[in-house]
C-alpha positions in Angstrom: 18.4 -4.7 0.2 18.0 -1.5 1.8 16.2 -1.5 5.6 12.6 0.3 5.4 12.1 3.0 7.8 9.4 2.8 10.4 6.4 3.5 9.5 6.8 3.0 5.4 4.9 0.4 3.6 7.2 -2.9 2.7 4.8 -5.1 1.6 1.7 -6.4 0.1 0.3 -10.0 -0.1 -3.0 -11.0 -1.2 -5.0 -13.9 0.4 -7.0 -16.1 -2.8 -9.3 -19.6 -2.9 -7.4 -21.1 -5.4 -3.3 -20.3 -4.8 -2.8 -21.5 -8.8 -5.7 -19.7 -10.7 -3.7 -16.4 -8.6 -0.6 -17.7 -10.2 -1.6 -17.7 -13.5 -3.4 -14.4 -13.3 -0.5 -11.9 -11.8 1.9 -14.1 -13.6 0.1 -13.2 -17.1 -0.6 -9.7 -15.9 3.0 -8.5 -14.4 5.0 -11.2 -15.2 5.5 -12.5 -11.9 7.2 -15.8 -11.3 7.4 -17.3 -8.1 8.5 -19.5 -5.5 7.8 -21.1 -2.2 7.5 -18.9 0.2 7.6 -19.2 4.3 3.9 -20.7 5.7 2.4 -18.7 8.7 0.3 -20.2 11.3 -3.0 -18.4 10.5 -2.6 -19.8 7.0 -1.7 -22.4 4.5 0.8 -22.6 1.6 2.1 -19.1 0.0 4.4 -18.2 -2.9 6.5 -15.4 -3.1 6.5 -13.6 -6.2 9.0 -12.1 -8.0 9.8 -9.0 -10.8 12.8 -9.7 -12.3 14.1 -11.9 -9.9 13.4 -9.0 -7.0 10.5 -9.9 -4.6 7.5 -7.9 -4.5 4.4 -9.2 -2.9 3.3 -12.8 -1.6 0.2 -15.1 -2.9 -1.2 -16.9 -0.2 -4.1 -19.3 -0.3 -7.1 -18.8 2.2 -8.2 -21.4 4.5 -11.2 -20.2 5.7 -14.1 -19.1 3.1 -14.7 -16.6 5.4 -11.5 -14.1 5.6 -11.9 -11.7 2.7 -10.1 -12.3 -0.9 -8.0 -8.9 -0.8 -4.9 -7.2 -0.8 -3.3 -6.7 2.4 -0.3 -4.1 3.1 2.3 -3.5 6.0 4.5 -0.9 7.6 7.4 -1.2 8.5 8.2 -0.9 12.3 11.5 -1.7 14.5 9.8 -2.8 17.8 6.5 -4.8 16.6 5.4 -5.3 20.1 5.5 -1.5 20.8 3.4 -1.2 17.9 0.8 -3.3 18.8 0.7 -1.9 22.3 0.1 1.3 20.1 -2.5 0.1 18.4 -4.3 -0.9 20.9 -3.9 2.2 23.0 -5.1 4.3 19.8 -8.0 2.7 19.7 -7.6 0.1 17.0 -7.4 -3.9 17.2 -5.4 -6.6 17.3 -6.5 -9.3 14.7 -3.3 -11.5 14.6 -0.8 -11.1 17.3 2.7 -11.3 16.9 4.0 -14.4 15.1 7.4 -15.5 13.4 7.6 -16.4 10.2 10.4 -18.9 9.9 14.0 -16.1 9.9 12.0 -13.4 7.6 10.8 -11.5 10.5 7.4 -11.1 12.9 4.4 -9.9 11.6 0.7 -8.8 13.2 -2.1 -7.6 11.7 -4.6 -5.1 12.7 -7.5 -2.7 12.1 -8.1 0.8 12.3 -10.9 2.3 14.5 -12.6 2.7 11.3 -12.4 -0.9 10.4 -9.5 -1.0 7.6 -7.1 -3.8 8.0 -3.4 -3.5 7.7 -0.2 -5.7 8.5 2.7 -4.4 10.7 6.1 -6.2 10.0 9.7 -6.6 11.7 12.2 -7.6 9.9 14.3 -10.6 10.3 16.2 -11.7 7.3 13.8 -10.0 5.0 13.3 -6.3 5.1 10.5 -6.4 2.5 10.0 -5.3 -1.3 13.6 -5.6 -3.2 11.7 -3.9 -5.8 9.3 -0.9 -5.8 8.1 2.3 -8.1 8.9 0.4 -11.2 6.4 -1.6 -13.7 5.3 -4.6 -12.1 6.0 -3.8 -8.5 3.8 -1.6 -5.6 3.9 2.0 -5.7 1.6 3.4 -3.7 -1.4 2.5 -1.3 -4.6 5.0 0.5 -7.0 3.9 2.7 -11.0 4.8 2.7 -12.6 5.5 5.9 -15.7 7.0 7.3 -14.5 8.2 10.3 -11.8 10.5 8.8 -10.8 12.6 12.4 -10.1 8.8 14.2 -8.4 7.3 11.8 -5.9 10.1 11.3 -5.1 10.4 14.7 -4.4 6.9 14.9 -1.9 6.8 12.3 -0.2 9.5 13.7 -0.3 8.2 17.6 0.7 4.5 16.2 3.0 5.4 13.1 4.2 8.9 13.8 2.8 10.0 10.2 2.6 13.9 9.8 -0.5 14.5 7.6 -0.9 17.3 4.3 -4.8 17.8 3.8 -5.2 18.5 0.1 -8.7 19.4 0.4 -10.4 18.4 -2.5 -9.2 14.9 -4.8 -12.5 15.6 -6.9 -15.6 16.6 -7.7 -17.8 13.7 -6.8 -18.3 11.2 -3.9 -15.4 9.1 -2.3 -16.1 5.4 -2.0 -16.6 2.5 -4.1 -19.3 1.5 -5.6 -20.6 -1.4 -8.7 -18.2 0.6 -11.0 -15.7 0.6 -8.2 -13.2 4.1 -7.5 -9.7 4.7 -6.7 -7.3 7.7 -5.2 -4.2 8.3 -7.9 -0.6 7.8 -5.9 3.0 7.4 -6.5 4.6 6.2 -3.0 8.5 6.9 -2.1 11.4 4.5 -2.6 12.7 2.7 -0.3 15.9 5.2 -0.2 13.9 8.6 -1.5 10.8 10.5 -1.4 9.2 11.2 -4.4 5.7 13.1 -5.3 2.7 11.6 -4.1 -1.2 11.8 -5.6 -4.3 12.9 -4.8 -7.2 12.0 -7.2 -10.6 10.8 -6.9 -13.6 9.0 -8.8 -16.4 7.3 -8.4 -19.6 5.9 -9.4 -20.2 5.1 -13.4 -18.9 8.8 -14.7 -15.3 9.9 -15.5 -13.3 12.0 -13.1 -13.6 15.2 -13.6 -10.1 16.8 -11.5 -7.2 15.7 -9.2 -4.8 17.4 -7.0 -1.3 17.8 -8.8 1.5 18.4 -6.5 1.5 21.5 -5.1 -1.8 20.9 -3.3 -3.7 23.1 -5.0 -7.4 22.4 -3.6 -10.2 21.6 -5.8 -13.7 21.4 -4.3 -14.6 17.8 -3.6 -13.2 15.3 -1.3 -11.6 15.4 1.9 -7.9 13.3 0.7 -5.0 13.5 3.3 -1.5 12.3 2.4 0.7 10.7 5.2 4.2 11.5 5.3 6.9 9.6 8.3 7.8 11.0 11.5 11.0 13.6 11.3 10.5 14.4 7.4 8.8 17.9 6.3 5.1 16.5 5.5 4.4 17.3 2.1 3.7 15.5 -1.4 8.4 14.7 -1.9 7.5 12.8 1.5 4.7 11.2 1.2 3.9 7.5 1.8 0.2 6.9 1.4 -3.0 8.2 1.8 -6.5 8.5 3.4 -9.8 9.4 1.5 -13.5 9.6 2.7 -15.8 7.3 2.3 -19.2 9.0 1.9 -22.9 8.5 3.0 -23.4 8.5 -0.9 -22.4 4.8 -0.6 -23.9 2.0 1.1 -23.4 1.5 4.8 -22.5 -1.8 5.1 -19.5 -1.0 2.7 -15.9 -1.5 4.9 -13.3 0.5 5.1 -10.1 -0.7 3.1 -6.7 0.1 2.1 -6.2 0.4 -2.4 -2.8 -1.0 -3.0 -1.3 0.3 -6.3 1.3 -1.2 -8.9 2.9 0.5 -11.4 2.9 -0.3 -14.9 4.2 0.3 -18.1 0.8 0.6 -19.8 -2.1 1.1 -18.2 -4.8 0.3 -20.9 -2.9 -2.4 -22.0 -2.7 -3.6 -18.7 -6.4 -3.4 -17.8 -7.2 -4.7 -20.9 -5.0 -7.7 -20.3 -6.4 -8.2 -16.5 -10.1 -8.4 -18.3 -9.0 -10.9 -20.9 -7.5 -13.2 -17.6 -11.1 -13.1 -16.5 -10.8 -10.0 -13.9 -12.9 -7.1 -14.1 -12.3 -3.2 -14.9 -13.8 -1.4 -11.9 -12.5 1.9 -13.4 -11.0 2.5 -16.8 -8.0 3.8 -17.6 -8.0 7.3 -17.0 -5.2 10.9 -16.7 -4.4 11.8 -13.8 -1.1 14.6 -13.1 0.5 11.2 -12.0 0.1 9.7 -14.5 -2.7 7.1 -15.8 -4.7 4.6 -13.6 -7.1 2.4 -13.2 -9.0 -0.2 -10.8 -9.2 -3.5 -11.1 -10.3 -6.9 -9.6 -8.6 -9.9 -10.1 -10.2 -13.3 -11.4 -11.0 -14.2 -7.9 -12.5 -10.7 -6.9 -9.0 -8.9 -4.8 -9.2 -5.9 -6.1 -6.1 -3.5 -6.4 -5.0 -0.1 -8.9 -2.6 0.2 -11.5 -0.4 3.2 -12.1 1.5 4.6 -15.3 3.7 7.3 -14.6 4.0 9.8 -16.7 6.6 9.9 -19.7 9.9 12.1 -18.3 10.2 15.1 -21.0 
């Protein structure tokens, strides 16, 4: 398995109530099996789970009814406890400091000074996803802020990310509402860049536009795409996002990062994800990337799906 560089996203886990209900529903959704994974001390019993024999996220079940039921992701970084010295320095916070996790590596996690929680991760025997960009695997992730001008300059002080405004991802509002929203992407590889999105909807209406590749701006949304440090910013480059959340929605929503898998069918996909007992914040809908849609799981984590488009 290829190394990650610093700064790029290498994994995703998502902490549930009930470990085996999670099972079931990304097992019947992506087709997931899994396997025992490493236990950390701020939690209980995990399972790795796997596409095709490849690892590409981690289950783990909550121990206190109080942390969130959400998908978490991490960068990548080669020096964890310069990071978190970042971090702090930048103005965010340290939620979980350092800790081993058996010979995978250290992790920490983290938030933003706009409140959006992230993982940082050092590599020990395990770099991260053996699998990524294909059906069934992560391919993208964007956070949602309200305090657009911190935030970005902390990603940049703490990750070296190099920022591309698009302008516009939309015609309406950013944030998530009952009928929930989502920001379009299509992350790098773990050896290559490769185009990266920039659309936005929200509320109960369809979208109405998105930002195709060349950055074309379209009145709407502040979106910003983040590309690593010593690579020509720029959609072939890009790694993940950052979208606005507006006063349109209600204050006492958080900030969060949207992690995105890809799939092979998007409505089938969604369609499947309701039948588990999940719920379709946004249907299946175009985008220049492709098709997407938001979902939550039958536990309430919610996280986007992605169809590329068909190669002509």
């Amino acid at each position: 398995m290829a190394a990650f560089a610093h700064s790029a996203p290498c994994w995703v886990d998502v902490q549930l109530p009930d470990l085996e209900a999670g099972k079931r529903f990304y097992g019947e959704l992506f087709g997931w099996t899994f396997r025992a994974g490493e236990e950390v001390d701020r939690g209980g019993p995990c399972v790795d789970a796997l596409s095709g024999g490849k690892l590409v996220a981690a289950l783990a079940a909550k121990q206190d009814g109080r942390m969130p039921t959400a998908w978490g992701v991490y960068f990548a970084t080669d020096d964890i406890v310069a990071t978190v010295t970042r971090i702090r320095q930048a103005g965010g916070q340290v939620i979980t400091e350092p800790v081993r996790v058996g010979g995978a590596g250290v992790l920490a996690q983290a938030a933003d000074p706009g409140g959006a929680v992230f993982g940082v991760w050092q590599a020990g025997d395990r770099d991260g996803f053996q699998k990524q960009n294909e059906p069934g695997s992560f391919c993208w992730t964007e956070v949602y802020t309200r305090q657009k001008d911190r935030v970005d300059a902390f990603y940049e002080k703490v990750f070296g990310f190099r920022g591309t405004d698009l302008g516009a991802v939309g015609k309406r509002e950013s944030g998530r509402g009952e009928s929930g929203t989502g920001e379009s992407g299509k992350g790098e590889s773990e050896t290559s860049g490769s185009e990266a999105p920039g659309s936005e909807t929200s509320g109960s209406e369809a979208p109405e536009s998105g930002i195709s590749g060349s950055g074309a701006d379209v009145p709407g949304v502040d979106f910003r795409m983040w590309s690593p440090a010593g690579t020509e910013p720029g959609p072939d480059t890009a790694i993940g996002g950052r979208s606005v959340i507006t006063d349109a929605f209600p204050a006492e929503m958080p900030s969060y990062f949207l992690n995105y898998f890809a799939v092979a069918d998007c409505d089938a996909t969604a369609e499947t994800g309701a039948h588990l007992g999940g719920r379709v914040s946004v249907p299946p809908f175009d985008i220049p990337y492709g098709r997407m849609a938001v979902l939550h799981d039958n536990q309430g984590a919610e996280f986007a799906v992605l169809q590329p488009p068909v190669s002509r």
